[in-house]
C-alpha positions as CSV (number, residue, x, y, z in Angstrom):
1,X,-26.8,29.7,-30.6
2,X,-25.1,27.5,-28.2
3,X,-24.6,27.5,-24.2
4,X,-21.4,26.5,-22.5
5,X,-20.9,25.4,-19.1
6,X,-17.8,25.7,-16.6
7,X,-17.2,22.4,-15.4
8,X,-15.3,23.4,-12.3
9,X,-17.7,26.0,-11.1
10,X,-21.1,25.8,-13.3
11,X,-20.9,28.9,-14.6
12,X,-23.0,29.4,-18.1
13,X,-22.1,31.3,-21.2
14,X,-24.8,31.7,-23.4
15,X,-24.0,32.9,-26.9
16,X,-27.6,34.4,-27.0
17,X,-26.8,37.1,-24.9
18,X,-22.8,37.4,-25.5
19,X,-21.3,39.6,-27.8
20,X,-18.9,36.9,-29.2
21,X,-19.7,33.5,-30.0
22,X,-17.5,31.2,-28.0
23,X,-15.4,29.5,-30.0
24,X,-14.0,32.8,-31.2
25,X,-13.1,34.1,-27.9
26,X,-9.3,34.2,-27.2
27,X,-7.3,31.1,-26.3
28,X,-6.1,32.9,-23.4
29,X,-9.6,33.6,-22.1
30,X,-10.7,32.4,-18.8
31,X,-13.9,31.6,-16.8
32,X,-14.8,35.1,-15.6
33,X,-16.5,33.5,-12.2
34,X,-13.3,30.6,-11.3
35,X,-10.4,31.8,-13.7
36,X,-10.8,28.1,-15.3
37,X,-9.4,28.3,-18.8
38,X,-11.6,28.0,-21.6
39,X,-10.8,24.3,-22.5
40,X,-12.6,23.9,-19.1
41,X,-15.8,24.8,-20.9
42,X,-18.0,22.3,-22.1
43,X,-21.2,22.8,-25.1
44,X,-24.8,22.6,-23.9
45,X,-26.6,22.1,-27.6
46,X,-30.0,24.5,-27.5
47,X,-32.3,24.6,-24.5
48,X,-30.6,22.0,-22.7
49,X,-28.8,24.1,-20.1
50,X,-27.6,23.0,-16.7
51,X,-30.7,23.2,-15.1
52,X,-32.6,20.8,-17.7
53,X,-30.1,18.2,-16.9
54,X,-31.6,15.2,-15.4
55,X,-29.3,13.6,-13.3
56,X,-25.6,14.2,-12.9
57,X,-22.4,11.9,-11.2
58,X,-23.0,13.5,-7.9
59,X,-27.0,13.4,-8.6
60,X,-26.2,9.4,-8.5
61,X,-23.9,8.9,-6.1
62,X,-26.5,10.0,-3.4
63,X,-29.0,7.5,-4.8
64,X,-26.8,4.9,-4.9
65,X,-26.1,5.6,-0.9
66,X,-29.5,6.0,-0.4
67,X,-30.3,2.8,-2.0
68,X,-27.5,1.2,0.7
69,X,-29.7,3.0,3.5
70,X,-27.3,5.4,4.1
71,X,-28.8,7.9,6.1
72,X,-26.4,10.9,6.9
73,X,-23.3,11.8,5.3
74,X,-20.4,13.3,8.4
75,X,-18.4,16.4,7.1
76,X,-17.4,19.9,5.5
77,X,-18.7,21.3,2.1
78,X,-16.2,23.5,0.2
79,X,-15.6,24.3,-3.3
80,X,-14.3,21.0,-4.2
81,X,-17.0,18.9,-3.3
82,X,-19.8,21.8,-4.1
83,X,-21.8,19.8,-6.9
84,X,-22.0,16.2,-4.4
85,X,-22.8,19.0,-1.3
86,X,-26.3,20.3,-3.4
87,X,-27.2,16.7,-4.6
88,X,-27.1,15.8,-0.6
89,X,-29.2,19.1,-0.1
90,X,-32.4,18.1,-3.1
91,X,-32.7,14.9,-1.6
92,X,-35.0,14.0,0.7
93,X,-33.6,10.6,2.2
94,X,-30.5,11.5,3.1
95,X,-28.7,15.0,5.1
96,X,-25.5,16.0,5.4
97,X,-24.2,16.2,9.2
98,X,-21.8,19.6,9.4
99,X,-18.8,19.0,11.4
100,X,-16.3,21.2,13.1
101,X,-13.4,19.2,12.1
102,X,-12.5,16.6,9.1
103,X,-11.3,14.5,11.4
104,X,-14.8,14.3,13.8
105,X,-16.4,13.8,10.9
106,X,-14.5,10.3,10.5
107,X,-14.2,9.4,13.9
108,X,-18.6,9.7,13.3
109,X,-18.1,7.3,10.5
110,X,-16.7,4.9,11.9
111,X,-18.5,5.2,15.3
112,X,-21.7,4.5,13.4
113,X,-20.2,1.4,11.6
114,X,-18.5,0.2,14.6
115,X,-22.1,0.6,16.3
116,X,-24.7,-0.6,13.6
117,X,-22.5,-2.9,11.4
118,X,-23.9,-0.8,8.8
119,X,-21.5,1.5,6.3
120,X,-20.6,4.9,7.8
121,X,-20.4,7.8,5.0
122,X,-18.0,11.4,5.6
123,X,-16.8,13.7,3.3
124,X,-14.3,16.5,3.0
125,X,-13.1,18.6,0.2
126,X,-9.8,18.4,-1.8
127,X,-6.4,19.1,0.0
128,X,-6.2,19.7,4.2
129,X,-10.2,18.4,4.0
130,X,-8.8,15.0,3.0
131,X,-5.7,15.1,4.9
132,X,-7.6,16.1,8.4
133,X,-9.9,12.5,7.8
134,X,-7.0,10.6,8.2
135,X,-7.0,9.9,12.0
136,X,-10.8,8.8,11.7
137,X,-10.1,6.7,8.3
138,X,-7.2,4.9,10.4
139,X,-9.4,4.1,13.3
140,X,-11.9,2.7,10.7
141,X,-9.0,0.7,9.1
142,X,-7.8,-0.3,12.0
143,X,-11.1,-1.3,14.6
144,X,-12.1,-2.8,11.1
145,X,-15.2,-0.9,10.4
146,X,-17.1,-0.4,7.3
147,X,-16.4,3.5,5.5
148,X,-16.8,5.1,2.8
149,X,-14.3,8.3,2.3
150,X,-16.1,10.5,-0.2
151,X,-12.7,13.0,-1.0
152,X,-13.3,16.3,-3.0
153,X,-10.6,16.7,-5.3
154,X,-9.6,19.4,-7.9
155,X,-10.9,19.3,-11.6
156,X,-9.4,16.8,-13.4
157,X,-8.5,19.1,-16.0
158,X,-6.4,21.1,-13.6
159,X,-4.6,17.5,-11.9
160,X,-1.4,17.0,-12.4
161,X,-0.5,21.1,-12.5
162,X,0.1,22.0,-9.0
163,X,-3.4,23.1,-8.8
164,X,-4.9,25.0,-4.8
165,X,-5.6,22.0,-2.6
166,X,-4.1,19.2,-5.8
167,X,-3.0,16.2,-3.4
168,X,-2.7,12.7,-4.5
169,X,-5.8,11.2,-2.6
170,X,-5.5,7.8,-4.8
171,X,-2.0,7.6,-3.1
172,X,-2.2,8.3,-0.1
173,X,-5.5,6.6,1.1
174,X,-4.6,3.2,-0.6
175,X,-2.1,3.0,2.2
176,X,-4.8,1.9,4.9
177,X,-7.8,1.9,2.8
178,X,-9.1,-1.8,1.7
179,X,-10.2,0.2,-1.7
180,X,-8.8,3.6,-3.5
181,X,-9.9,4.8,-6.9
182,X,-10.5,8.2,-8.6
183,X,-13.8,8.7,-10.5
184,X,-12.5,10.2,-13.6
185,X,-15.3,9.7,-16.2
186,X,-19.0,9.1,-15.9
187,X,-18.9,5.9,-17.3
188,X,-16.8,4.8,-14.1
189,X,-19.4,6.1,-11.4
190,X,-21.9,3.0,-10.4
191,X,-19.0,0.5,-11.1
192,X,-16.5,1.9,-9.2
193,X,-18.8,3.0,-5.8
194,X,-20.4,-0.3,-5.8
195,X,-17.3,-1.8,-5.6
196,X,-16.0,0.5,-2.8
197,X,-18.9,-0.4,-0.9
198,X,-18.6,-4.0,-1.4
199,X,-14.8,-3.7,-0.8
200,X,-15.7,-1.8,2.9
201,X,-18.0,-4.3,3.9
202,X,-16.3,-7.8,3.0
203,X,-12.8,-6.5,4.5
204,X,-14.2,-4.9,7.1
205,X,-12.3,-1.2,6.7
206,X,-12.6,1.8,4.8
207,X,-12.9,2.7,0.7
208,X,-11.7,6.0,-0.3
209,X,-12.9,7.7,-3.5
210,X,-11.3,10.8,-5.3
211,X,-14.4,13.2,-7.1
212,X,-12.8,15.4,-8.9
213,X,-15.7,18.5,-8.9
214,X,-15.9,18.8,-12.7
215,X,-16.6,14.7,-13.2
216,X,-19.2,15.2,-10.4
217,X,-21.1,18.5,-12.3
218,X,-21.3,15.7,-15.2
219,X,-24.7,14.5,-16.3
220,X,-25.1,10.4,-16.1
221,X,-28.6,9.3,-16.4
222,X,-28.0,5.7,-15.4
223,X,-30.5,3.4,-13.5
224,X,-28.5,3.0,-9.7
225,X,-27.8,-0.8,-8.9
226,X,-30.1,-2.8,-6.7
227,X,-27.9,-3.9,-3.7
228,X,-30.1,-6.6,-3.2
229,X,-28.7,-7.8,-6.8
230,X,-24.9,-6.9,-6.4
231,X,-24.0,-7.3,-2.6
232,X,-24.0,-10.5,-0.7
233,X,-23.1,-11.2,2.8
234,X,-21.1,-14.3,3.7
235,X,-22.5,-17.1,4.9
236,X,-20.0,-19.6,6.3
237,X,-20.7,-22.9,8.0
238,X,-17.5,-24.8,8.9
239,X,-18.3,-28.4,9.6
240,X,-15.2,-30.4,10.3
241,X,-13.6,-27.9,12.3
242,X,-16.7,-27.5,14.5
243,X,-16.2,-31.4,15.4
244,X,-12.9,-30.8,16.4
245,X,-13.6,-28.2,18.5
246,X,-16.8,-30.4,19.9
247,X,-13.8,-32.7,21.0
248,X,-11.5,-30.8,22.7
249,X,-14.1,-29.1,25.0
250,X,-15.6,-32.2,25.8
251,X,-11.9,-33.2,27.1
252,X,-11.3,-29.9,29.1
253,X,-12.0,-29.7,32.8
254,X,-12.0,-25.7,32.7
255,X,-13.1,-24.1,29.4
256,X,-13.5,-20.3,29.1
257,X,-15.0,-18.4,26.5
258,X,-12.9,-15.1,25.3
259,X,-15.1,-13.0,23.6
260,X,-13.6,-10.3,20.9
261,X,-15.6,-7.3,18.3
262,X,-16.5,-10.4,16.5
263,X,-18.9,-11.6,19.0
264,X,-20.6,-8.3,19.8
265,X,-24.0,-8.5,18.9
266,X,-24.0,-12.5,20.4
267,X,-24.6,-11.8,23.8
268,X,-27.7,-13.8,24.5
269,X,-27.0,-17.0,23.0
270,X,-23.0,-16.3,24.5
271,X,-24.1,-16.1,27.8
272,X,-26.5,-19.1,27.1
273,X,-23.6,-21.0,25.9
274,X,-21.6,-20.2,29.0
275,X,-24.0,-21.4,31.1
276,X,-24.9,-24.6,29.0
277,X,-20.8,-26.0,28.8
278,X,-19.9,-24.2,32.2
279,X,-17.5,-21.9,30.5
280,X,-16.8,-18.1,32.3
281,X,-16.4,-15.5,29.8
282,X,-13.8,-12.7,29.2
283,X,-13.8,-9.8,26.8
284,X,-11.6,-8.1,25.0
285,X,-11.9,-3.9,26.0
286,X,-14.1,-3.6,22.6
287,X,-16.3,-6.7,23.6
288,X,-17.2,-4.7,26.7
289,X,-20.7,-5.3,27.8
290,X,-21.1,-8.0,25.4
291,X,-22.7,-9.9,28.2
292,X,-23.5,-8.1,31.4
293,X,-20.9,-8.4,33.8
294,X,-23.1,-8.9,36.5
295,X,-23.4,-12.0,36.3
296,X,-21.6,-14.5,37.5
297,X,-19.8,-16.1,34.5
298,X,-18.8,-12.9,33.5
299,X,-14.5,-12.1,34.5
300,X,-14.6,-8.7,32.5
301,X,-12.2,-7.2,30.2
302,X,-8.7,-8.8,29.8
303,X,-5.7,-6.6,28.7
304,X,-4.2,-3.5,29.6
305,X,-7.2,-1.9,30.6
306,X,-9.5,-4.3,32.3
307,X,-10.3,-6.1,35.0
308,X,-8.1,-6.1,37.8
309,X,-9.1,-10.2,38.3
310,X,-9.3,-11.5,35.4
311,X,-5.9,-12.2,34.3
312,X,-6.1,-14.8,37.6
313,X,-8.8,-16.3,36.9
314,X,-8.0,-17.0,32.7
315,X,-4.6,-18.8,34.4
316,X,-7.1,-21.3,36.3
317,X,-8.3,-22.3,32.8
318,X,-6.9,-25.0,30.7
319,X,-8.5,-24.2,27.3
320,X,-9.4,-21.1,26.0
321,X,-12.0,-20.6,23.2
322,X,-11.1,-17.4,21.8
323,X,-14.6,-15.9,19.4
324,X,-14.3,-13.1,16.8
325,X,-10.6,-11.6,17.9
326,X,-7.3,-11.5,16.8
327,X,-6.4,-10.7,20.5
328,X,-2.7,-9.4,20.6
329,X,-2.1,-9.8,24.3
330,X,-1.7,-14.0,24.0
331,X,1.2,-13.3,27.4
332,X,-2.2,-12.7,29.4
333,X,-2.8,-16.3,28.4
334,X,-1.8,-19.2,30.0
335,X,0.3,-21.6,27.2
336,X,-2.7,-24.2,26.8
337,X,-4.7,-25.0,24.0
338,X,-6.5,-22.7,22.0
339,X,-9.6,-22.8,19.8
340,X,-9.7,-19.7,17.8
341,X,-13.0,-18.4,15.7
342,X,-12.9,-15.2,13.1
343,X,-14.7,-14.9,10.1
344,X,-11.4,-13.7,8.6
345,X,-9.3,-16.5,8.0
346,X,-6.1,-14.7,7.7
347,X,-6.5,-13.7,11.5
348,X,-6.8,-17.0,12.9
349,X,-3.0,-18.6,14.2
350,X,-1.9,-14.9,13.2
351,X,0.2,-14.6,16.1
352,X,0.1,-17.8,18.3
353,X,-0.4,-21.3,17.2
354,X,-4.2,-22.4,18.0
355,X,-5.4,-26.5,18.4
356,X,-8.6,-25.7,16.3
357,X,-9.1,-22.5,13.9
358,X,-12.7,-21.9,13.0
359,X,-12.7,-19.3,9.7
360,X,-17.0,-18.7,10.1
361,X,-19.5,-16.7,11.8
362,X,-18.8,-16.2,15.2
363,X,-22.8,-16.1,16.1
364,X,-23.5,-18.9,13.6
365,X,-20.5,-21.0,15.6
366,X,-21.4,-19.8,18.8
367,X,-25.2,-21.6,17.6
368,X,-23.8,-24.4,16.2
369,X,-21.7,-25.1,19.5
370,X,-25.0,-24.6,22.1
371,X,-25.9,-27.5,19.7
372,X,-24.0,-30.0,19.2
373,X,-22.0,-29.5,22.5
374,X,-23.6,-31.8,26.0
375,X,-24.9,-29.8,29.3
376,X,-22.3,-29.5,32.5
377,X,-22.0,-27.9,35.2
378,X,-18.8,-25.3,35.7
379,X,-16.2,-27.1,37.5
380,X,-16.7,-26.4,41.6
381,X,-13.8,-25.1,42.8
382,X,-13.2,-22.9,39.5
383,X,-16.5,-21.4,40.2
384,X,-15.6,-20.9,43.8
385,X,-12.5,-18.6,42.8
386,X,-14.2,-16.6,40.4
387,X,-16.6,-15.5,43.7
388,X,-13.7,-14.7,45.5
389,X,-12.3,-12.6,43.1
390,X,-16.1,-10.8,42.1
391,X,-15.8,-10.1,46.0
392,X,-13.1,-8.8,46.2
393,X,-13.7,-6.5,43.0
394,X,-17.2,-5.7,44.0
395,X,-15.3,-4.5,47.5
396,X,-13.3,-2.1,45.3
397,X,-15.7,-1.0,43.5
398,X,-17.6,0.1,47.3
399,X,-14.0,2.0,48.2
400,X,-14.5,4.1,45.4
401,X,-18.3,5.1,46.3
402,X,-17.2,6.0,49.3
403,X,-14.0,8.3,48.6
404,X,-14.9,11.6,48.9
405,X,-11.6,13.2,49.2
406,X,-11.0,16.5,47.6
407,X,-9.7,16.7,44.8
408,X,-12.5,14.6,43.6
409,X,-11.4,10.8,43.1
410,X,-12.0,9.5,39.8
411,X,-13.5,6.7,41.0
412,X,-16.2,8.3,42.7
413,X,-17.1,9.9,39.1
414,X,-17.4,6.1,37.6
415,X,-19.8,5.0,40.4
416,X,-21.9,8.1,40.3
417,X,-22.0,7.5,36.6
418,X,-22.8,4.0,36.7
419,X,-26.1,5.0,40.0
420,X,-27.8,7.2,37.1
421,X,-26.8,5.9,33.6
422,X,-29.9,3.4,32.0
423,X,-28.9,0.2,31.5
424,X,-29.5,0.2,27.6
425,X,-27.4,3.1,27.3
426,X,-24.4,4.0,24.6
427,X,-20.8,4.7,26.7
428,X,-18.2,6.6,24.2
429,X,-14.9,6.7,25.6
430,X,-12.5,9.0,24.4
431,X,-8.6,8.1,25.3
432,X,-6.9,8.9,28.0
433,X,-6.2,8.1,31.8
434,X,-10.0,8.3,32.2
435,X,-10.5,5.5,30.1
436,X,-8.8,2.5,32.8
437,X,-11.1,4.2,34.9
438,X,-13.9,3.4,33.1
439,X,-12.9,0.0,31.8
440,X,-11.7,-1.1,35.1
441,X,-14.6,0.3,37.4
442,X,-17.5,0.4,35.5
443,X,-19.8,-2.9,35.5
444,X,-21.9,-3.2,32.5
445,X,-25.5,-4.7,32.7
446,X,-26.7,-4.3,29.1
447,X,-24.7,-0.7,27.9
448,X,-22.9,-0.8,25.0
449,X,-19.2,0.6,24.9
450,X,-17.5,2.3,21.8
451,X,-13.9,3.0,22.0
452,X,-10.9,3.9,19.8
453,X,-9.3,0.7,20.4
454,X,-6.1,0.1,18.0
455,X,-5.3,3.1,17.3
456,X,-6.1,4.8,20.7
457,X,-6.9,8.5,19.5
458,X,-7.8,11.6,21.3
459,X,-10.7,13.5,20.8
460,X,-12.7,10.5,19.4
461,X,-15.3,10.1,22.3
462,X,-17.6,13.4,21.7
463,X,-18.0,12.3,17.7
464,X,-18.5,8.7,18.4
465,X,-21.6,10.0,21.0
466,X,-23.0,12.2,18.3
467,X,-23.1,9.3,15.4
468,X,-23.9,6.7,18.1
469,X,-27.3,9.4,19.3
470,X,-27.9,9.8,15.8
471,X,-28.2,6.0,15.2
472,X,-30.4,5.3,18.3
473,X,-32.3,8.5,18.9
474,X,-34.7,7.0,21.8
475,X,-31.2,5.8,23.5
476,X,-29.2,7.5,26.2
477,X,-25.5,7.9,24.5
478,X,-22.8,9.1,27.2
479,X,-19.2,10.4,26.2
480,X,-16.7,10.1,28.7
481,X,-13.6,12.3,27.8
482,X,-10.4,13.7,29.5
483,X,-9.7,17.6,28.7
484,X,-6.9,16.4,26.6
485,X,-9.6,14.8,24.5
486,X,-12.1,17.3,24.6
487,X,-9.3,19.7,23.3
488,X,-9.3,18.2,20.5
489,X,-12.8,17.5,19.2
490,X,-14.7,19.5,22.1
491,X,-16.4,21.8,19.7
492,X,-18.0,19.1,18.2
493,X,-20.5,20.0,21.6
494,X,-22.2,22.5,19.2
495,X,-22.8,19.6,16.2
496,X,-25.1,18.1,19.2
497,X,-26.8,21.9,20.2
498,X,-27.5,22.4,16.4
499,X,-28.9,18.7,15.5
500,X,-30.8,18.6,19.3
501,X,-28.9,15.6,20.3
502,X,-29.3,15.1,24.3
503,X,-25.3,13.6,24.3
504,X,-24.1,13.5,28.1
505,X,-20.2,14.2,28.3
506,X,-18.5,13.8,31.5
507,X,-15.2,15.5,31.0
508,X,-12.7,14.3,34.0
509,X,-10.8,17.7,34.3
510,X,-7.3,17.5,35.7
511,X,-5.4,20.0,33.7
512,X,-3.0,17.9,32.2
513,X,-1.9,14.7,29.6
514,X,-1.9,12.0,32.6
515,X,-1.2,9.6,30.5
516,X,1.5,10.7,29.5
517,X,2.7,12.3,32.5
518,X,2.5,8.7,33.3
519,X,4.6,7.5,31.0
520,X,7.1,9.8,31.9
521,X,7.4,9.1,35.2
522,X,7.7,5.9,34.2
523,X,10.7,5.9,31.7
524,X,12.6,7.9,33.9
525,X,11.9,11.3,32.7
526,X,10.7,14.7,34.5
527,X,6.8,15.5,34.0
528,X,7.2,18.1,31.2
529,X,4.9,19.9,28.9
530,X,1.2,18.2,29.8
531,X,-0.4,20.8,31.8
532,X,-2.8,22.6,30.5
533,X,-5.0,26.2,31.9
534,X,-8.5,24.4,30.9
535,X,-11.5,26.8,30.1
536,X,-14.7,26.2,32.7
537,X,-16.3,23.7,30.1
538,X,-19.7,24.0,32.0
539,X,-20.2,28.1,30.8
540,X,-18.6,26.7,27.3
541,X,-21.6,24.5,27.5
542,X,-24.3,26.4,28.6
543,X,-23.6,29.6,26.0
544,X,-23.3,27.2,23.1
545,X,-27.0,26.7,23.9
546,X,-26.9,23.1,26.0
547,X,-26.5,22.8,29.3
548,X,-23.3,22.5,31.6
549,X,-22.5,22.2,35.4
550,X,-19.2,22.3,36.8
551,X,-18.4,20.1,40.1
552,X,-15.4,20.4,42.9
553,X,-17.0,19.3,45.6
554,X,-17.3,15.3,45.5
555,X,-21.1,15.6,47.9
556,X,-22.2,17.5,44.7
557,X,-21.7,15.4,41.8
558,X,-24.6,13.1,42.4
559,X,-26.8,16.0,42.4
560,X,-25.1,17.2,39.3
561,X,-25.5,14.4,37.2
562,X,-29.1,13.9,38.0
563,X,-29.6,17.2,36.6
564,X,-27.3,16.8,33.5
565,X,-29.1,13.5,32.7
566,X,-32.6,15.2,33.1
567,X,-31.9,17.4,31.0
568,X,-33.2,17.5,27.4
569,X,-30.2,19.1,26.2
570,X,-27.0,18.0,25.5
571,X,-25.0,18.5,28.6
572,X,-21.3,19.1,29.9
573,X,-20.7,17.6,33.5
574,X,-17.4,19.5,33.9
575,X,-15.7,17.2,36.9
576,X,-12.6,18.9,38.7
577,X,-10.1,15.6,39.4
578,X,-7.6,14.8,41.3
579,X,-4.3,15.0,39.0
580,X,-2.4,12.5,41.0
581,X,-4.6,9.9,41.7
582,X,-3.9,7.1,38.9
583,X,-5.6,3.2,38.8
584,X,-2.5,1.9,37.6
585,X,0.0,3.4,40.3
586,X,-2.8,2.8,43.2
587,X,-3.2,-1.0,42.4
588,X,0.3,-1.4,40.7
589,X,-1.1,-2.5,37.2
């Protein structure tokens, strides 16, 4: 007697305990459990039933993350990803992270390869699963961060027929995915994720695969692949160019360092090498924190949402030594040379013509600079106008502490944020008006920012502080949202009350799209359709189990954030804003 198995849903017919032997049942006959058609049926000789099965597609894709040291997997189990769901369920290393939305679930992704440099793994099933990733996936692609798409996808005996949910995942994901491919036979499985994997890390961006269910229900007893043996990291030391660049900073009277994503995890020997050519530093909005901005070579962020100074004082320099960034914005640049270092070489000169291009290792360069590169001292009077201008700012930065005006300035929210927040902490901005704020106003000492830079979504800030608390649990991790943002990906709130995740969100409550009220005001147009009648997000807290306090009064917010940040829970500080007051139109940015 022989045993069949449905390879879309598992179900067994055993001929032992069937009337008809299956072979002779109709052509027409269908899987009683999924409607599958018989030919969906495969033969399970004897007492080798589904259960006696070893190890199956799915059964090996989770050791082969495991063997990566992935951790968690972000998303949504569904029918179409059912057989990869249970393999994340039996084994021990690894746990699957549930997710309100498909696209939280990639915004977590990326958030945790944007913040560890390691792979970031989500999930979804076939159909609006995959298609809700997208927004997250792009932010990976774009903010260049390592991902692995895992995408549930019909049987592959049903593609091509119109099947529930059939998309074409292959398709559409190779559009900003470094790496697409469909896993369509056993065989295929080891080859094809190593090379995904590979694929995310050396371009820096996301791989996509298509599991159709069946091929994951499939047994494969093959031995996973030692990374150690199949993935290496580059390991780039220019020489020539490094001369070159050796030169033209020995002939500059006013170097400055311009610090991109590249450069993130430099930040000692950065500062170090700052202080050893005399060289202030700047920082892309990414790069924020890179180096505490404190001290005294630090300008702060340059671009659209940064410091308020440091455009002046880049215009004093008269070469610019840009360090792991593309940098769009070269009009915030004076037209002097430029000395340009990216470990991708197709990003160096991309946009604007650069005196020396470096294609290596930004912290190996940065090493090899401190190095070969004399002591001396920051030219006088250069040094002189960057105190002006951090008096000036720091004066600012006083007004706001002081403005207690009702509604509550947003200002006031920044300082109070920056009197309690530890100085290792994680800062998750979501996008919004909120977010000049914070990149404007708030000095960093040692925290870490995250941000959804290229792409500039909504509702990425409340993920990005789940993955981020995930990643470092003994670390304080702080999302700062607009309601506009919180709209979107709010719910995630109860992801952190079921995993017991102490995230902090201050949510800078106006009632309406500022930004884009801006913007309208701006072109010409009337404010129209951004308002919004917001929920009180302190109760939403508090009965989702965590804990929430809503402020109106700007003498009460210290009070409230002490007790948000005591808390052991994940907490809501629910701020009620001023809706007119704006950085931009107050300082005429």
């Amino acid at each position: 007697m022989k045993i069949w198995k449905c390879s879309v849903c598992g179900y067994i017919y055993d001929e032992s305990q069937e009337a008809v032997p299956f072979e002779d049942l109709a052509e027409d006959w269908s899987c009683p459990r999924c409607g599958a058609p018989k030919s969906a049926f495969q033969i399970i000789e004897g007492e080798k039933t589904a259960t006696h099965v070893k190890s199956t597609v799915a059964d090996t894709i989770v050791e082969q993350l495991v063997a990566y040291g992935v951790k968690r997997v972000y998303g949504i189990p569904g029918h179409s990803n059912l057989p990869l769901t249970d393999s994340l369920r039996r084994h021990p290393e690894i746990d699957l992270i549930l997710v309100r939305h498909e696209q939280a679930a990639a915004y977590m992704a990326s958030a945790h390869a944007k913040l560890t440099g390691e792979i970031g793994v989500c999930m979804s099933i076939a159909g609006p699963g995959a298609t809700n990733l997208i927004t997250g996936v792009v932010d990976a692609a774009t903010d260049r961060a390592p991902v692995l798409v895992l995408l549930g996808q019909v049987p592959e005996v049903f593609l091509g027929s119109e099947s529930l949910q059939e998309i074409a995942e292959v398709d559409i994901f190779k559009i900003f995915c470094v790496y697409a491919e469909m896993i369509s036979h056993p065989a295929q499985t080891l080859k094809v994720l190593n090379l995904a994997i590979k694929k995310a890390y050396s371009h820096s961006g996301p791989s996509a695969l298509s599991l159709p269910t069946d091929v994951l229900s499939q047994p494969l007893e093959e031995p996973i692949w030692p990374p150690e043996a199949h993935y290496f990291k580059p390991d780039l030391y220019p020489g020539e160019s490094i001369k070159k660049a050796v030169q033209a900073i020995q002939e500059s009277g006013r170097p400055l360092l311009f610090a991109g994503w590249g450069a993130r995890h430099c930040g000692p020997d950065l500062l170090d090498l700052a202080h050893h050519i005399g060289a202030p530093i700047a920082t892309t909005s990414r790069a924020k924190g890179v180096v505490p901005e404190t001290d005294e070579m630090a300008l702060g962020v340059l671009g659209s949402i940064g410091n308020l100074f440091a455009p002046k004082l880049v215009n004093q320099a008269d070469l610019v030594i840009i360090l792991g960034s593309g940098f769009r914005q070269k009009n915030l640049i004076p037209d002097i040379d430029i000395i340009q270092i990216d470990l991708d070489a197709a990003r160096v000169g991309k946009t604007f013509p650069v005196k020396v291009g470096i294609v290596g290792d930004t912290h190996k360069v940065i090493q090899m600079l401190r190095k070969e590169l004399p002591a001396r001292k920051i030219d006088p009077e250069y040094l002189e106008k960057i105190r002006e201008a951090n008096a000036k700012y720091n004066s600012l930065l006083e007004q706001d502490r002081q403005n207690l005006n009702k509604p509550i300035n947003p200002g006031l929210i920044i300082q109070t944020l920056k009197q309690h927040i530890r100085d290792d902490a994680i800062i998750c901005s979501d996008v919004g008006d909120h977010t000049y704020w914070l990149y404007k106003r708030f000095v960093c000492t040692n925290q870490t920012t995250l941000l959804c830079a290229n792409m500039a979504g909504m509702g990425f800030g409340i993920p990005a502080a789940i993955a981020s608390q995930f990643a470092e649990p003994k670390k304080m991790v702080v999302a700062v949202t607009g309601d506009g943002g919180f709209g979107m990906a709010g719910m995630e709130f109860t992801t952190a009350v079921k995993n017991q995740l102490p995230i902090k969100v201050v949510v800078f409550n106006d009632g309406k799209l500022k930004n884009i009220m801006k913007e309208q005001k701006e072109y010409g147009y009337p404010e129209y359709r951004v308002d919004f009648p917001n929920p009180d997000y302190a109760h939403l807290a508090n009965s989702a189990g965590g804990f929430g306090i809503r402020v109106t009064e700007p003498d009460l917010l210290d009070e409230a954030f002490k007790k948000a940040f005591a808390s052991p829970l994940p907490a809501i500080i629910d701020v009620v804003i001023d809706p007119k007051r704006s950085i931009q139109a107050v300082h005429g940015l």
